[in-house]
N, CA, C and O atoms as CSV, one atom per row, in Angstrom:
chain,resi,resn,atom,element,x,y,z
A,1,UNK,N,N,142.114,140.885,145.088
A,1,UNK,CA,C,142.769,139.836,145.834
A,1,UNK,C,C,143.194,140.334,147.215
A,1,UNK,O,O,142.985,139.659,148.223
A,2,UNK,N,N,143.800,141.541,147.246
A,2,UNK,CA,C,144.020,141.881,148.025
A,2,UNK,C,C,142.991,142.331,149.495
A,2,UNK,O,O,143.188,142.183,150.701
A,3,UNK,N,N,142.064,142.819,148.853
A,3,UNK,CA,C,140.709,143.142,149.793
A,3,UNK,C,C,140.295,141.499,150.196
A,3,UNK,O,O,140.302,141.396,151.423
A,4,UNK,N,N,140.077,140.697,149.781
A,4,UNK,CA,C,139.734,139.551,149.785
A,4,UNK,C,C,140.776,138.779,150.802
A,4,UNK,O,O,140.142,137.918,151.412
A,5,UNK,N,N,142.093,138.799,151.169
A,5,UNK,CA,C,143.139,138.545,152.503
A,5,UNK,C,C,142.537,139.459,153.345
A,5,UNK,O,O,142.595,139.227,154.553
A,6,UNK,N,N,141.874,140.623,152.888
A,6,UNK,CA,C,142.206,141.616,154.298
A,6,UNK,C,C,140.782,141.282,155.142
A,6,UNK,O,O,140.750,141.445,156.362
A,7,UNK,N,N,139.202,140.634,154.131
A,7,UNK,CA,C,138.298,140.132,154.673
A,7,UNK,C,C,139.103,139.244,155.514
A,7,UNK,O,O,139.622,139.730,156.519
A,8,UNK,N,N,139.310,137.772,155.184
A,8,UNK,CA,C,139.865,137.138,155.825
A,8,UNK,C,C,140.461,136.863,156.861
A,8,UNK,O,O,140.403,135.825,157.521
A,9,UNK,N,N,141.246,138.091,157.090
A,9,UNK,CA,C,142.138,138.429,158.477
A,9,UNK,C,C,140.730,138.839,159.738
A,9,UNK,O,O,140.667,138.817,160.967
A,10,UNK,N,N,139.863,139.152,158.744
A,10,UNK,CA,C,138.769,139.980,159.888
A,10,UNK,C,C,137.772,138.584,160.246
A,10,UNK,O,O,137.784,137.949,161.300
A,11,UNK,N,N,137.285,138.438,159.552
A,11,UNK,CA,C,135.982,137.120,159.639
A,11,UNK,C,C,136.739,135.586,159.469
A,11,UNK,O,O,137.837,135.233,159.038
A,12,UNK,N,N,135.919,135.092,159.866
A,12,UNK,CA,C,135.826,133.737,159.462
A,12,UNK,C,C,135.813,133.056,157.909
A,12,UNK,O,O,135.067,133.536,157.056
A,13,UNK,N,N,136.432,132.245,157.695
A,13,UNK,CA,C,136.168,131.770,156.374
A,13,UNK,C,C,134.612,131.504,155.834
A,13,UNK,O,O,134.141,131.954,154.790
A,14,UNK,N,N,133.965,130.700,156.762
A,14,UNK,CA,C,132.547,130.515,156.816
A,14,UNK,C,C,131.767,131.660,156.692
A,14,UNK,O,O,130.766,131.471,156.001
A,15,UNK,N,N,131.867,132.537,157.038
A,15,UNK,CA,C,131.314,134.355,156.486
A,15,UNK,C,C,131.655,134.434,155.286
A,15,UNK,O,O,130.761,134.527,154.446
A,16,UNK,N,N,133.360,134.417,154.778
A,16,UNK,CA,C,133.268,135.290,153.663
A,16,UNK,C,C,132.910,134.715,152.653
A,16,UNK,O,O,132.352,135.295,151.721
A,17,UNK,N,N,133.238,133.198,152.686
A,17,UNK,CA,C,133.207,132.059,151.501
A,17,UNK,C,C,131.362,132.764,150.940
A,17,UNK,O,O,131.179,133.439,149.926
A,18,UNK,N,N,130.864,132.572,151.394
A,18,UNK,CA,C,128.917,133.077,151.855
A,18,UNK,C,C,128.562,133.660,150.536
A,18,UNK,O,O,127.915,133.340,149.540
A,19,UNK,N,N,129.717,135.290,151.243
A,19,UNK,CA,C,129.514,136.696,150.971
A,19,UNK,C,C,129.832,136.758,149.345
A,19,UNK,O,O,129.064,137.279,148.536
A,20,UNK,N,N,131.283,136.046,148.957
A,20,UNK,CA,C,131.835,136.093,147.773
A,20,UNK,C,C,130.344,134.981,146.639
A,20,UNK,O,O,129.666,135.426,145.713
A,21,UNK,N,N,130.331,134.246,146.940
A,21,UNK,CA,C,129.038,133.219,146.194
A,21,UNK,C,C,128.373,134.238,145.943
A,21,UNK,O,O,128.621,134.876,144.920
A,22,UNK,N,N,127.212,134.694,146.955
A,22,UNK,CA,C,126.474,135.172,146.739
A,22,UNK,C,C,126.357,136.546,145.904
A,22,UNK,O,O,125.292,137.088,145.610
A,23,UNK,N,N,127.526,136.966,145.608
A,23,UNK,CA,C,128.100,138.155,144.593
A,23,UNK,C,C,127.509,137.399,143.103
A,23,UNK,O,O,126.832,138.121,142.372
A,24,UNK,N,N,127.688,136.404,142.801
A,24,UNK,CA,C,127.067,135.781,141.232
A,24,UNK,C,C,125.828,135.851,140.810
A,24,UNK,O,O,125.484,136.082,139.651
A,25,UNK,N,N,124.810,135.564,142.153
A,25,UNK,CA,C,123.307,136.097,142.122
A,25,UNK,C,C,123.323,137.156,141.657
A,25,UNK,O,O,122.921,137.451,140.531
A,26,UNK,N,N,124.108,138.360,143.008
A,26,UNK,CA,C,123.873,139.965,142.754
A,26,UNK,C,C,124.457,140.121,141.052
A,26,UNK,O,O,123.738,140.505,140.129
A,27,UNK,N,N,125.448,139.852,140.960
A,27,UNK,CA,C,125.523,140.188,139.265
A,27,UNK,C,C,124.588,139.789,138.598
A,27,UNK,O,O,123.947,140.769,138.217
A,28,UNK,N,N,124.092,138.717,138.193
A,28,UNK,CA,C,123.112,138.112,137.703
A,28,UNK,C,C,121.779,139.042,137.599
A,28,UNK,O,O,121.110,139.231,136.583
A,29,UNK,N,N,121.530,139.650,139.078
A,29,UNK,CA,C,120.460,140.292,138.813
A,29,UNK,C,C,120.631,141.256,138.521
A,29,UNK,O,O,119.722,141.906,138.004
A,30,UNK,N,N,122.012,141.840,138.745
A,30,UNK,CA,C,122.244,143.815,138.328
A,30,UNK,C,C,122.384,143.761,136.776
A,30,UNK,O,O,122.362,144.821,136.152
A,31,UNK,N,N,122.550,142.378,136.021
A,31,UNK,CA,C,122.999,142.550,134.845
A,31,UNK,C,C,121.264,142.598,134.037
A,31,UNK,O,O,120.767,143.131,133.045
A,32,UNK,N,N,120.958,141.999,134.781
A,32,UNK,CA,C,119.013,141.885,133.980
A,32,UNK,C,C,118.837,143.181,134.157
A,32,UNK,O,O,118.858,143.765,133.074
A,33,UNK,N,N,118.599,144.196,135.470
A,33,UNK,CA,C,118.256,144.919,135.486
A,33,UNK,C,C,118.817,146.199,134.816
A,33,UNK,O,O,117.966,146.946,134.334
A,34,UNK,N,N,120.050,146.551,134.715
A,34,UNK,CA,C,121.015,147.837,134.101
A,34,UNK,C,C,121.651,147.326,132.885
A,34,UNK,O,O,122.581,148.009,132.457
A,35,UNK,N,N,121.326,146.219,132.216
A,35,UNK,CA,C,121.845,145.918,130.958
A,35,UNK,C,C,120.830,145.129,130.179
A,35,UNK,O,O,121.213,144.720,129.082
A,36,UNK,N,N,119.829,144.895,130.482
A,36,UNK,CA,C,118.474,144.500,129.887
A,36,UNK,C,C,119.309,142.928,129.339
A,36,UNK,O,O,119.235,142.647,128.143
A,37,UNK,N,N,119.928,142.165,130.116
A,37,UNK,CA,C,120.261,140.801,129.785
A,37,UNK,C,C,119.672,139.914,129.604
A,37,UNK,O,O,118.997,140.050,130.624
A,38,UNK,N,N,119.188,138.817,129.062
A,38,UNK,CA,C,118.089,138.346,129.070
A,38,UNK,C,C,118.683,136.386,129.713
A,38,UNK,O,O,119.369,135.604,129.056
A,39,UNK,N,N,118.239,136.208,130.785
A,39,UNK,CA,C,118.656,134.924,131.405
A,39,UNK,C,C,117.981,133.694,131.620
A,39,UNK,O,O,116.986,133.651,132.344
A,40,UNK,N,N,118.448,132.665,131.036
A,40,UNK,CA,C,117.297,131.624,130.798
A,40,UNK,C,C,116.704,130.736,132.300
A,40,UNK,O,O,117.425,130.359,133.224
A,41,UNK,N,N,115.822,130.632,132.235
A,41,UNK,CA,C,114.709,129.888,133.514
A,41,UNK,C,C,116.348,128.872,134.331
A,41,UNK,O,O,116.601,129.003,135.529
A,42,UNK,N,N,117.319,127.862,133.295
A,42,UNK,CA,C,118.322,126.919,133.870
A,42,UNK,C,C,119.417,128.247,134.787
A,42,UNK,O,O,119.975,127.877,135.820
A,43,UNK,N,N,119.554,129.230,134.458
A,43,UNK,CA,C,120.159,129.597,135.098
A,43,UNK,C,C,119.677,130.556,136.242
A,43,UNK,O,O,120.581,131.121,136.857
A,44,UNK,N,N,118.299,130.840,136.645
A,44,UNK,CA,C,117.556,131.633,137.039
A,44,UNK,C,C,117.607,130.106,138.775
A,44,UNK,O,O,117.655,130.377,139.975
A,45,UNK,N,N,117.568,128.715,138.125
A,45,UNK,CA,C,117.513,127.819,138.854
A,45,UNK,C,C,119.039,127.968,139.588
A,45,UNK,O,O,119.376,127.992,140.772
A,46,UNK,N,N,119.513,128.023,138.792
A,46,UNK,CA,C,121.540,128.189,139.067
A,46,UNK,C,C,121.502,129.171,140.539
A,46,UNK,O,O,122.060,128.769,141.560
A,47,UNK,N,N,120.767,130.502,140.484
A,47,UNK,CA,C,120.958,131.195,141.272
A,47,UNK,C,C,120.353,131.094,142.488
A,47,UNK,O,O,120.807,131.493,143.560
A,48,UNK,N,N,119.369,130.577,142.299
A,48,UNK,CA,C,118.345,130.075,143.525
A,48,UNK,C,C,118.646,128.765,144.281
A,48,UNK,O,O,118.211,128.388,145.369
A,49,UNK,N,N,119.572,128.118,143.358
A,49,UNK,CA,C,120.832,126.962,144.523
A,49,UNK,C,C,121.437,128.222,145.129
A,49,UNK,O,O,120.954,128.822,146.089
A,50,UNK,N,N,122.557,128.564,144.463
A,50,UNK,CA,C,123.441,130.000,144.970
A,50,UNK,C,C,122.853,130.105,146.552
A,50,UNK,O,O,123.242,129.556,147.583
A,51,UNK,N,N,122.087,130.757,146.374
A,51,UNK,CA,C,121.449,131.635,147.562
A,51,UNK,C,C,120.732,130.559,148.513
A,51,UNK,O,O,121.004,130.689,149.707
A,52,UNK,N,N,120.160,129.875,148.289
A,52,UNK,CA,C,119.974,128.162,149.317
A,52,UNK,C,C,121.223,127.491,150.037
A,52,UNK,O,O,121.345,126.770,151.027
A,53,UNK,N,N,122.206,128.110,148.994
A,53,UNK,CA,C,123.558,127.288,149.686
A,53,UNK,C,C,123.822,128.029,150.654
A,53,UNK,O,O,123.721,127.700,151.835
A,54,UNK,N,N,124.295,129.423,150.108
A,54,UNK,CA,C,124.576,130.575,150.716
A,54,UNK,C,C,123.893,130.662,152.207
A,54,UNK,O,O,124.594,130.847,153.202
A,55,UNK,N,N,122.467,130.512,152.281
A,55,UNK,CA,C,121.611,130.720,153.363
A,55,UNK,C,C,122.298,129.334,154.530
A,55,UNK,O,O,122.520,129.342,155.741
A,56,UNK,N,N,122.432,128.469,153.671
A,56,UNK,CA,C,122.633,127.247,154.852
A,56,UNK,C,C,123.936,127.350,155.258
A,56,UNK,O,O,124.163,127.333,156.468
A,57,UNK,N,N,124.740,127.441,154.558
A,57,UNK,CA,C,126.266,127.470,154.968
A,57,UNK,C,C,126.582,129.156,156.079
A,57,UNK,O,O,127.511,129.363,156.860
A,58,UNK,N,N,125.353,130.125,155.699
A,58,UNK,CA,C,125.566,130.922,156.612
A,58,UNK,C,C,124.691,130.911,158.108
A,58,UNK,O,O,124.619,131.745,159.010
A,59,UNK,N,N,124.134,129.701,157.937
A,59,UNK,CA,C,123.586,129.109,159.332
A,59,UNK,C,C,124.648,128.149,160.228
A,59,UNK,O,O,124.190,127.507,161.173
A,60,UNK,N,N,125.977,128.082,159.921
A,60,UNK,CA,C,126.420,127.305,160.273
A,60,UNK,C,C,127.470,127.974,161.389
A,60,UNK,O,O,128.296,128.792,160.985
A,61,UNK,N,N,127.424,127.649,162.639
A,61,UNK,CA,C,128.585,128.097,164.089
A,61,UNK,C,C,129.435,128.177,163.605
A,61,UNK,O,O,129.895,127.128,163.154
A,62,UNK,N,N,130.160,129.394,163.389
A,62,UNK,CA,C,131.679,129.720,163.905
A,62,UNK,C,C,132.701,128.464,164.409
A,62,UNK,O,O,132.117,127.707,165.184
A,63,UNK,N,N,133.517,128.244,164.246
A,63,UNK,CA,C,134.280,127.033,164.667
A,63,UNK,C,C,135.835,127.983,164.444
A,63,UNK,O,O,136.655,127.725,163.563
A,64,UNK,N,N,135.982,129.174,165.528
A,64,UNK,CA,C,137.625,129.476,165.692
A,64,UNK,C,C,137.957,128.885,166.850
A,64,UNK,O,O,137.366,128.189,167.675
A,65,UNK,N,N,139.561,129.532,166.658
A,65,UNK,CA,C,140.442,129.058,167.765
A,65,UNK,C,C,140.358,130.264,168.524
A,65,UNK,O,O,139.640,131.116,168.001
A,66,UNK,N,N,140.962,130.619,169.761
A,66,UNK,CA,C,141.238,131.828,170.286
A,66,UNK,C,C,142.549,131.905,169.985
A,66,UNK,O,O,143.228,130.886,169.857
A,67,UNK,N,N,143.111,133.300,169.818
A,67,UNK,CA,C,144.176,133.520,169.543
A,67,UNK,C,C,145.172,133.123,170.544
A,67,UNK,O,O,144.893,132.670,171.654
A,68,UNK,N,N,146.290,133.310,170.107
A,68,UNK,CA,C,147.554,132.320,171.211
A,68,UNK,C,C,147.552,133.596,172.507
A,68,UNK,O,O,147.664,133.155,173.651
A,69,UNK,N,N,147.474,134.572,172.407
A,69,UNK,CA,C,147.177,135.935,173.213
A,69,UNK,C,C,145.958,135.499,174.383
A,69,UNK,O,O,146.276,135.402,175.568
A,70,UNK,N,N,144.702,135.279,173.975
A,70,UNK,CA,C,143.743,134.961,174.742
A,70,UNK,C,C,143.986,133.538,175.169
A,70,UNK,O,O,143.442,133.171,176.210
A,71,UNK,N,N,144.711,132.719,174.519
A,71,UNK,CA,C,144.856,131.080,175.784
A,71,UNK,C,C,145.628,130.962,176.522
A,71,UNK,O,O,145.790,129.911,177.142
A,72,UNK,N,N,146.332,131.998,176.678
A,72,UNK,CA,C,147.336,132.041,177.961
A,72,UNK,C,C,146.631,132.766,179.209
A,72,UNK,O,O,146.874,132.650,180.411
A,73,UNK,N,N,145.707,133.529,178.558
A,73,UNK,CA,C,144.955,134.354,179.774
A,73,UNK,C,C,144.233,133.792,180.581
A,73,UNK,O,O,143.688,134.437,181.476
């Protein structure tokens, strides 16, 4: 939780929201591969939204503010 505020403070929500999703794929596949899991075709589909979403939502502009520091400048 804590690492997860401290992303936050650094990036954009639109970055990390991305980064964290796309962690369910990576398990998904580290678990087939280093635990011989066996995952059915519906959820193989599950992950391949995942990562479609992931891809589009990480095509999407930045939308910050400047900090109150930089709008006075």
């Amino acid at each position: 939780m804590v690492s997860y505020m401290t992303v936050l403070s650094w990036a954009d929500y639109s970055y990390v929201m991305p980064a964290g999703a796309f962690g369910y794929a990576l398990l998904t596949l580290l678990a087939v591969v280093f635990l011989h899991e066996s995952v059915s075709p519906r959820r193989w589909i599950g992950v391949v939204l995942i990562c479609t979403g992931v891809l589009l939502v990480g095509q999407t502009k930045p939308r910050t503010t400047a900090v109150a520091s930089e709008a006075v400048a």
